[in-house]
Structures are given as C-alpha cells and as structure tokens.
LUMFITOR-866249 format. One line per field, with one value per residue: chain; z, x, y of N, C-alpha, C, CB in turn. Coordinates in pm, 1 decimal. Glycine has a CB too. Example, Ala and Ser with C-alpha at 12.3 -4.5 7.8 and 13.67 -1.06 7.14 Angstrom:
2
chain = (A  A)
n_zz = (780.0  708.0)
n_xx = (1319.0  1285.0)
n_yy = (-569.0  -225.0)
ca_zz = (780.0  714.0)
ca_xx = (1230.0  1367.0)
ca_yy = (-450.0  -106.0)
c_zz = (780.0  787.0)
c_xx = (1320.0  1290.0)
c_yy = (-330.0  3.0)
cb_zz = (904.6  572.5)
cb_xx = (1130.8  1408.4)
cb_yy = (-447.3  -59.8)
% end
This chain:
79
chain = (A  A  A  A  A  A  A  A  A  A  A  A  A  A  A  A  A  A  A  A  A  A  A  A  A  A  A  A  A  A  A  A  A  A  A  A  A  A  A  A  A  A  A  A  A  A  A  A  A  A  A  A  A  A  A  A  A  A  A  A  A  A  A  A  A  A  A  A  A  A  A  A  A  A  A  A  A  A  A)
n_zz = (13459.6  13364.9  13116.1  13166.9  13167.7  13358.0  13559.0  13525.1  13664.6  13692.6  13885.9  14245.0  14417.9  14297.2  14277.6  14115.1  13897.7  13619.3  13600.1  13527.0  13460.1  13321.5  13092.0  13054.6  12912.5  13145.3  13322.2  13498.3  13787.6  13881.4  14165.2  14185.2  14183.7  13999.3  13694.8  13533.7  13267.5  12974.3  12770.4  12631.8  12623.8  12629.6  12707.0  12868.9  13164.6  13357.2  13575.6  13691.0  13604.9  13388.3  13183.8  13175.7  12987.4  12822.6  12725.5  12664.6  12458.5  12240.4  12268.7  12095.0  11834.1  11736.8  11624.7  11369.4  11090.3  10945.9  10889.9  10605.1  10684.2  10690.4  10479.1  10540.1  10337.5  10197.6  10193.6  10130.4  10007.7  9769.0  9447.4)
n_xx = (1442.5  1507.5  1545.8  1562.6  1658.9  1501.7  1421.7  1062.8  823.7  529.1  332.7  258.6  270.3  389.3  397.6  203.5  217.3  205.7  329.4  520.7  879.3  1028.1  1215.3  1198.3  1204.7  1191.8  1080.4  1279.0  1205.6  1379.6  1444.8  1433.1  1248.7  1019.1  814.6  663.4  650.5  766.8  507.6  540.7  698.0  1013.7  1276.1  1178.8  1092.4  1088.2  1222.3  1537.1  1764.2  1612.4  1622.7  1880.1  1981.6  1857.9  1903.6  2244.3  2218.6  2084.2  2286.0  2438.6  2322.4  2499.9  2694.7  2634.0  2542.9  2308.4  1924.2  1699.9  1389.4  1075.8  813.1  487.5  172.9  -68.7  -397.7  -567.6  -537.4  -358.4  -246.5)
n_yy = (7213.9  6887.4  6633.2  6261.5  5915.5  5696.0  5391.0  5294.9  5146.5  4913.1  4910.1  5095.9  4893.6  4693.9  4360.9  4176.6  3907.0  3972.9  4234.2  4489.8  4595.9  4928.8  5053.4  5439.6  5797.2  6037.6  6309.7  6543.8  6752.3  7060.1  6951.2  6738.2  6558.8  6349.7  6470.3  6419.3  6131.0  5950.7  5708.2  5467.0  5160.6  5108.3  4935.9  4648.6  4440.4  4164.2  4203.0  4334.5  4208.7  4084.6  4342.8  4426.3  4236.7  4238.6  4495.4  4442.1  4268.1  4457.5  4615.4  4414.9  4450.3  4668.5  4578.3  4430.7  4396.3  4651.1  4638.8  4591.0  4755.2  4513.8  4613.5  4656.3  4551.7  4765.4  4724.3  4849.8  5102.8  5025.8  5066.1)
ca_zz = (13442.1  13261.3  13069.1  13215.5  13145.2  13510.1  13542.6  13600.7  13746.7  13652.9  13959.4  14316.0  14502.2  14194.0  14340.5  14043.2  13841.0  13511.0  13626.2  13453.9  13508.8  13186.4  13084.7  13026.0  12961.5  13231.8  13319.1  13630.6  13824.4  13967.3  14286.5  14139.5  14154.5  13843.9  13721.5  13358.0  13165.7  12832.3  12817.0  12556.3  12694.7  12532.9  12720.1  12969.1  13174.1  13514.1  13685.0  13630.4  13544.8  13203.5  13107.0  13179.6  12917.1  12674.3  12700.0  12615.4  12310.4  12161.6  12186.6  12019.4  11731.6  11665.0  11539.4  11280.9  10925.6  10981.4  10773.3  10589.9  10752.4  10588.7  10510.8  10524.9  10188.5  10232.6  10080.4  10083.1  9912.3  9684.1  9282.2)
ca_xx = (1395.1  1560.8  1502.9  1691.4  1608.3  1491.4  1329.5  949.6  746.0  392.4  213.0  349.4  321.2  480.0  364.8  163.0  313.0  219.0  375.3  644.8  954.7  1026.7  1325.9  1111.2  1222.3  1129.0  1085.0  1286.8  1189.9  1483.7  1400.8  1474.7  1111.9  952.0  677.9  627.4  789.0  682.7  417.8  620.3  757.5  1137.3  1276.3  1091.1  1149.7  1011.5  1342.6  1710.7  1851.2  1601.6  1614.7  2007.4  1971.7  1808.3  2035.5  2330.0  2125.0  2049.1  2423.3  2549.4  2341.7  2554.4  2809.9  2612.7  2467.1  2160.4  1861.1  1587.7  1251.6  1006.8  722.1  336.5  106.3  -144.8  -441.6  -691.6  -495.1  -324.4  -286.8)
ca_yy = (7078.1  6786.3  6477.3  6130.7  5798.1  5604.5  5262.0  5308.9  5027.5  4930.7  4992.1  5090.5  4773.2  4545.0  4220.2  4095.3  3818.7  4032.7  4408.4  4497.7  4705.3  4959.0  5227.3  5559.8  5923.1  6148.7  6508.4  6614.8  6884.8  7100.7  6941.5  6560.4  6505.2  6357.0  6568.1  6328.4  6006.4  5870.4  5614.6  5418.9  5086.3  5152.8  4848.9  4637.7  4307.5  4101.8  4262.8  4450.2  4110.3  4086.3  4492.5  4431.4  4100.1  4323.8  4588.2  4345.9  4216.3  4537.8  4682.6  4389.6  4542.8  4762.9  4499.1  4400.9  4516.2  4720.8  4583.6  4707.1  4691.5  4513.1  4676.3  4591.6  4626.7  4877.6  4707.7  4965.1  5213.9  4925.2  5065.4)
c_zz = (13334.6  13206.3  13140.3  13167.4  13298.4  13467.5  13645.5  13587.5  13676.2  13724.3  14076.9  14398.4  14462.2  14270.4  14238.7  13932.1  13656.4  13529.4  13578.7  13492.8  13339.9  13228.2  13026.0  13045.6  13054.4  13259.8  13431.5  13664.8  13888.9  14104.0  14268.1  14123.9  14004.2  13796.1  13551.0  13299.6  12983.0  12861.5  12750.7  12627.3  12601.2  12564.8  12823.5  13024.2  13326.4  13588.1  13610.3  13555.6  13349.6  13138.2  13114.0  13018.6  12786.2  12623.7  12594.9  12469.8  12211.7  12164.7  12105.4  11900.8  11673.3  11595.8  11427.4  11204.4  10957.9  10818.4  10735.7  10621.2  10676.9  10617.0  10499.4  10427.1  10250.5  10125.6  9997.0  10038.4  9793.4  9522.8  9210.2)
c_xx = (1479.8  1521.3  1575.3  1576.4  1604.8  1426.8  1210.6  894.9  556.5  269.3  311.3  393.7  478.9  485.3  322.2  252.8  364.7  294.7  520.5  750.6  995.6  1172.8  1206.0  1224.5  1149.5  1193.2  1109.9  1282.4  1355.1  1519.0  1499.0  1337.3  1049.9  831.3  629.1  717.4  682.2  645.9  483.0  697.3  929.4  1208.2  1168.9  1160.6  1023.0  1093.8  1444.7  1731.9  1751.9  1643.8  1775.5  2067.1  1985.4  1846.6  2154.5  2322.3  2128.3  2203.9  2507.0  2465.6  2388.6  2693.7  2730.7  2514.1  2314.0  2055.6  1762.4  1458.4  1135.2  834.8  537.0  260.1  -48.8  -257.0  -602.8  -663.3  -413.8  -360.8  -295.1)
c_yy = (7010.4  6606.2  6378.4  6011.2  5762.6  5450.3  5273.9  5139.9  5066.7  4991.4  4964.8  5004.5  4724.4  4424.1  4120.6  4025.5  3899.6  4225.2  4312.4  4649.4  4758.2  5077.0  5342.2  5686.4  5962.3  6247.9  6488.7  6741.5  6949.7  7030.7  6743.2  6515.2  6481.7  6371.5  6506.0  6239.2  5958.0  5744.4  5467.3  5339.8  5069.5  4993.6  4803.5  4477.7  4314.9  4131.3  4329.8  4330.1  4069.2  4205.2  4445.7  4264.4  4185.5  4447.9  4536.1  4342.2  4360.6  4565.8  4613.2  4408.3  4611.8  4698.0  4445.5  4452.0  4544.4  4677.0  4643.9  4664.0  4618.8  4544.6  4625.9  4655.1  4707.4  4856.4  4775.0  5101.3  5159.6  5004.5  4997.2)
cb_zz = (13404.6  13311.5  12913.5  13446.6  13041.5  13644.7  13573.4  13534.8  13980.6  13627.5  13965.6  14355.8  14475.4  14153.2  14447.1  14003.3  13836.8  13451.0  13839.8  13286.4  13630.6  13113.8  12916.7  13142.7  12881.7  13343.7  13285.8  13679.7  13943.8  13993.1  14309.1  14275.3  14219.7  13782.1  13751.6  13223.5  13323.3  12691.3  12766.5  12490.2  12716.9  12593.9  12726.1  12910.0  13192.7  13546.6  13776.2  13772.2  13694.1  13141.9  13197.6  13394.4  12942.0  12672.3  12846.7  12672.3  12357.3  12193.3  12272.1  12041.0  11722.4  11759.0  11624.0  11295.3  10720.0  11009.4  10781.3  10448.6  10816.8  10529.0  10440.5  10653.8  10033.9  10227.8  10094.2  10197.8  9988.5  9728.7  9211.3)
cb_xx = (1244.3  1688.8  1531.3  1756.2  1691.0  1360.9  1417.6  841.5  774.2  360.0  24.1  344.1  213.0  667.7  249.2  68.0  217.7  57.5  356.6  591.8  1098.2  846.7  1508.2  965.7  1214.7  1090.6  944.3  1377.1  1055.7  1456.4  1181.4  1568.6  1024.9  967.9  714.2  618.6  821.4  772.7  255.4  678.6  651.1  1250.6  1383.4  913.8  1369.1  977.2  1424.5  1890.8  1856.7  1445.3  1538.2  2048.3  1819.3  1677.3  2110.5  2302.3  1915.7  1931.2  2521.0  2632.0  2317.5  2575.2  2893.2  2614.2  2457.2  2190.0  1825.5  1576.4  1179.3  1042.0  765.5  249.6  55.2  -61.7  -431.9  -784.8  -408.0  -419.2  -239.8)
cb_yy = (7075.9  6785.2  6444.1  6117.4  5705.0  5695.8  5115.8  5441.1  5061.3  4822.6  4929.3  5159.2  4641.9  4569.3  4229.3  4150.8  3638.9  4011.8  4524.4  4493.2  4652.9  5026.9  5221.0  5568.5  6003.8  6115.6  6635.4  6591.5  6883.5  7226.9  6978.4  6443.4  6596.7  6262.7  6800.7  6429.4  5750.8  5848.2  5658.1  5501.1  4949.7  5327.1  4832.3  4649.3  4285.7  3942.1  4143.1  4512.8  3943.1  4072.4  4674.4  4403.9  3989.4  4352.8  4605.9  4218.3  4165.6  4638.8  4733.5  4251.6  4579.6  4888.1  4368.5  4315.0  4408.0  4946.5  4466.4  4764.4  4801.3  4382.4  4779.5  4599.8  4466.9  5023.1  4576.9  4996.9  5322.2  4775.3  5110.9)
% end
C-alpha cells in the first residue's frame, strides 16, 4: 500500500452548487483501490480550474519572505 495525493469529491453525484472538489492524501491498496484519504480539506475549489488557481498562488509563495504567524492571546490562562 501507498500514500498519493488524488482529488476527492464531496459526494458521488457532485451536482450541488455547494460540493466541493479537495486534494487529499490517500491510502492505495496494491490493487489501485483506495482503502482511506485524510479528512483535511488541503486544497479545495468548485472545479480543476480553481484547485489549479490555488496551486499557482501558493507556489508563488515560495518567492517570497516567509512570515511569522500571528498568534492568538490565550485569555484564560493569561499571567
């Protein structure tokens, strides 16, 4: 068995205006059959042509300065 990235679908029709298409790891069986993916929407779009948008977008991240996240105050443990 091996990991791959595929593009899973929300449900099997995909008719509704809100289903969404996502990149997910999944578990292939020897066979090609996929026997598990992560639930984790990694990218997502309403077709190839957005996930292929947002692809784009993210690699030209890597041309520029990585920032630091900012973080949220924690105000029930707050000293």
């Amino acid at each position: 068995m091996n990991w791959e990235y595929r593009i899973i679908k929300t449900h099997e029709e995909y008719k509704h205006p809100n289903d969404k298409l996502s990149i997910q790891e999944c578990l292939m069986d020897t066979g090609g059959i996929m026997v598990s993916h992560t639930i984790d929407y990694i990218i997502d779009g309403k077709d190839i042509d957005e996930i292929k948008t947002k692809l784009k977008e993210m690699k030209s991240s890597l041309k520029k300065p990585i920032l630091v996240e900012i973080r949220g105050i924690d105000y029930d443990n707050s000293d």
